[in-house]
C-alpha positions as CSV (number, residue, x, y, z in Angstrom):
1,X,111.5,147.1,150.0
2,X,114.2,146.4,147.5
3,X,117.3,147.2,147.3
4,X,118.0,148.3,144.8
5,X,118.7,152.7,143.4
6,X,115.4,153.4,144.9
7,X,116.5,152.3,148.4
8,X,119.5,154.3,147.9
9,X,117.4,157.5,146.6
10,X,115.6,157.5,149.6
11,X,117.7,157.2,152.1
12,X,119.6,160.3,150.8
13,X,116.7,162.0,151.2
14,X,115.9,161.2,154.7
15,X,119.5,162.2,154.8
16,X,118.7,165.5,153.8
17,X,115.0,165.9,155.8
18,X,118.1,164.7,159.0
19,X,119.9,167.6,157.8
20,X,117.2,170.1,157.6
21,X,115.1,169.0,161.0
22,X,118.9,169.6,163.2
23,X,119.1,173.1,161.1
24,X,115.5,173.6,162.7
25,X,116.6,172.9,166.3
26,X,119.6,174.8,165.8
27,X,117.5,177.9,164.6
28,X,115.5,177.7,167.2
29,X,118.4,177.3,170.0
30,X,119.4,180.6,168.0
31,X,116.5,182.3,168.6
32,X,115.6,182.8,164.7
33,X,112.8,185.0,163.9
34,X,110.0,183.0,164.0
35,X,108.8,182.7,160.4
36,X,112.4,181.8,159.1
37,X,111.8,178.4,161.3
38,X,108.2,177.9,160.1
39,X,109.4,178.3,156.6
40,X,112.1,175.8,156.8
41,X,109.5,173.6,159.2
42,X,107.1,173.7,155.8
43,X,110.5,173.0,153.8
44,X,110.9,169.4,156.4
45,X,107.5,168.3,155.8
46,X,107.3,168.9,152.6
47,X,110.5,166.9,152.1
48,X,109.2,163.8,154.4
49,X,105.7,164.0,152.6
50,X,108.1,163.1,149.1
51,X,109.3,159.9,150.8
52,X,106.2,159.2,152.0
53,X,104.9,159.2,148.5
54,X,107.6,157.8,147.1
55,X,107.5,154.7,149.2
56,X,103.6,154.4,148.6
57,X,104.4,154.5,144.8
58,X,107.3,151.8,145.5
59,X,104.6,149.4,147.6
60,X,102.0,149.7,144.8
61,X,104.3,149.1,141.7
62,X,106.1,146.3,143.6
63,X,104.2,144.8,146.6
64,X,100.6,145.1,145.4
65,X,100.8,144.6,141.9
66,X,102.7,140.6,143.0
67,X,99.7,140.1,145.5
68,X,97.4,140.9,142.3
69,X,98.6,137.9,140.4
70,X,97.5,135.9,143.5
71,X,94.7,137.3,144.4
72,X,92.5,135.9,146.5
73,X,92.4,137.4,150.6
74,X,95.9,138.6,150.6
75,X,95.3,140.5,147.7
76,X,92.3,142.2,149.4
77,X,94.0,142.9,152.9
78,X,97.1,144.7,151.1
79,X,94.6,146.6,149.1
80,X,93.0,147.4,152.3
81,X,96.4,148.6,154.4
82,X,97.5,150.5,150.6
83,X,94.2,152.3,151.2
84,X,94.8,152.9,154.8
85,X,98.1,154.2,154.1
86,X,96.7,156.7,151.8
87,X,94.6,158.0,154.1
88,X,96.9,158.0,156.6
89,X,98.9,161.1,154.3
90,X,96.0,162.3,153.1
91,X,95.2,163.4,156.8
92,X,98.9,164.6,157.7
């Protein structure tokens, strides 16, 4: 991953999914009606399924596109775990 405003965009949004996920388990401990928690559950994954994409468009742009100028095996296997990944939210 670099290191560069993208790293720093994300981890400000974990920040924020950090944020929201203790207001769940404090609403909860509160006894908040239970569709005010589901709601801000959706709100949570919602949030995490952003990074998630985020990170994915990050490790194609970067990562996959400098295996393509190889090519070759390595190209194939990170086409393979890209692939894998995507399933991987497409099932979440």
């Amino acid at each position: 991953m670099s290191t560069g405003p993208d790293r720093d965009e994300l981890l400000l949004r974990l920040r924020r999914v950090e944020g929201q996920v203790r207001g769940i388990a404090r609403m909860v401990d509160e006894q908040a009606y239970c569709i005010d928690v589901l709601t801000q559950v959706s709100a949570a994954s919602r949030a995490l399924q952003s990074v998630a994409l985020a990170l994915l468009d990050q490790h194609l742009r970067h990562c996959l596109s400098q295996v393509a100028q190889v090519g070759g095996e390595l190209h194939e296997e990170k086409v393979h775990e890209a692939s894998a990944a995507i399933a991987r939210l497409v099932r979440s």
